[in-house]
N, C-alpha and C positions, 0 to 999 in steps of 0.2 A: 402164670401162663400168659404167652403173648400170641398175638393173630400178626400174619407175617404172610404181606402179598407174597404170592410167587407166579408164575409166569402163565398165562392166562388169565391175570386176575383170578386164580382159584387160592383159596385161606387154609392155611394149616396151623395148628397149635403149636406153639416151640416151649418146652420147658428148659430150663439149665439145667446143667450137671457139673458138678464139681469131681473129676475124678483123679486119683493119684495113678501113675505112673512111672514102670521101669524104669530108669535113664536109658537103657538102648532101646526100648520101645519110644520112647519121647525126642528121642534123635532121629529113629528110622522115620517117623512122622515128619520132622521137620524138613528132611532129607527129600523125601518125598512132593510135601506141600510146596518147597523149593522148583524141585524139578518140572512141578506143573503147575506152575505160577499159581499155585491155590493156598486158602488159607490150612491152617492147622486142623478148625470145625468143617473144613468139607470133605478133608482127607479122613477124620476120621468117621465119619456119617457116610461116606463112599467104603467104608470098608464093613461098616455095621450093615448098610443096606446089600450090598455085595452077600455077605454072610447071610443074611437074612433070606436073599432068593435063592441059594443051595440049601436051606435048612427047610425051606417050605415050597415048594416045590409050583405051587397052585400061583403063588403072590406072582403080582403082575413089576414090572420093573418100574423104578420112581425118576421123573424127570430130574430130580437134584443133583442126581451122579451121573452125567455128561458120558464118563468114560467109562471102559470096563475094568473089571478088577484087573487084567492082567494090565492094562494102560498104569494103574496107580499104585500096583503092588507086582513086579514083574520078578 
């Protein structure tokens, strides 16, 4: 696990993940991270955290994902 400035000088934990992937799922990403000049990890970290605030209701939104879901997945 790494500590990983972010913007305020506040620290969060980053772990890896190694995951496998559709090929139309791994195109659509790429497709995506293209179109908003972002990398591959923040397209899909904008769509987990996306997912994450329809599924709980309470969680507060995370400065990482700039834009909204429907901006990254329209």
């Amino acid at each position: 696990m790494t500590a990983i400035p972010t913007q305020g000088a506040r620290m969060y934990q980053v772990q890896q993940l190694k995951i496998r992937l559709p090929a139309d799922i791994k195109t659509f990403i790429e497709l995506q991270a293209d179109k908003n000049g972002s990398s591959l990890n923040s397209e899909v970290i904008c769509a987990l955290r996306e997912r994450m605030e329809r599924t709980t209701p309470a969680r507060q939104s995370h400065s990482s994902c700039q834009r909204t879901a429907e901006q990254a997945f329209p």
